[in-house]
C-alpha positions, 0 to 999 in steps of 0.5 A: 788124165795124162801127163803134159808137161813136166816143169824145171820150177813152179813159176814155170808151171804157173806159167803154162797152166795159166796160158791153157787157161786162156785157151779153154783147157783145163789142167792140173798141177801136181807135185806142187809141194814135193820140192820139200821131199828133195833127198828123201826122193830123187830131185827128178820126182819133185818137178811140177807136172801139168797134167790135162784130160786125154780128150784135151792133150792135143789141143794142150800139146799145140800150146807147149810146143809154143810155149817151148819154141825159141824166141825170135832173135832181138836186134840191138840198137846203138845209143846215139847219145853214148854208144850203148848197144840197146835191144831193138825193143827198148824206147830208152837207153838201158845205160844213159837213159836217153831215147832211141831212135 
């Protein structure tokens, strides 16, 4: 086995580990409960780590380069009915309640 990925919290490894998943690849998380072990072991060595077969790291590799990529930007939209700078995804004003154009 080989090491993939190393995660800043366990929902992010969760995260990743159900997207390869998804894809067909079976992984591993380890370290799962050594946040316990943090001060009798350096914080560093308590990260999860999502490991994968050598056979399947390239295909997995691909999924964490998505997963790492930044989103693209949002662009905002201004309430008509009071002015509040909303992200172009939302249908309702976030402040107001009133719908977006």
């Amino acid at each position: 086995m080989r090491r993939l990925y190393t995660a800043g919290n366990l929902p992010e490894a969760y995260l990743l580990l159900h997207m390869l998943s998804a894809e067909g690849i079976e992984a591993k998380v380890f370290n799962e409960n050594a946040q316990g072990g943090v001060g009798e072991l350096p914080f560093t060595h308590t990260y999860p780590e999502l490991w994968v077969e050598e056979h399947l790291y390239q295909r997995a590799r691909v999924i964490v380069d998505q997963f790492e990529r930044p989103k693209e930007p949002v662009g905002m939209t201004r309430c008509t009915h009071c002015g509040e700078a909303n992200p172009d995804t939302f249908e309702l004003c976030w402040h107001c309640g009133a719908n977006l154009p």
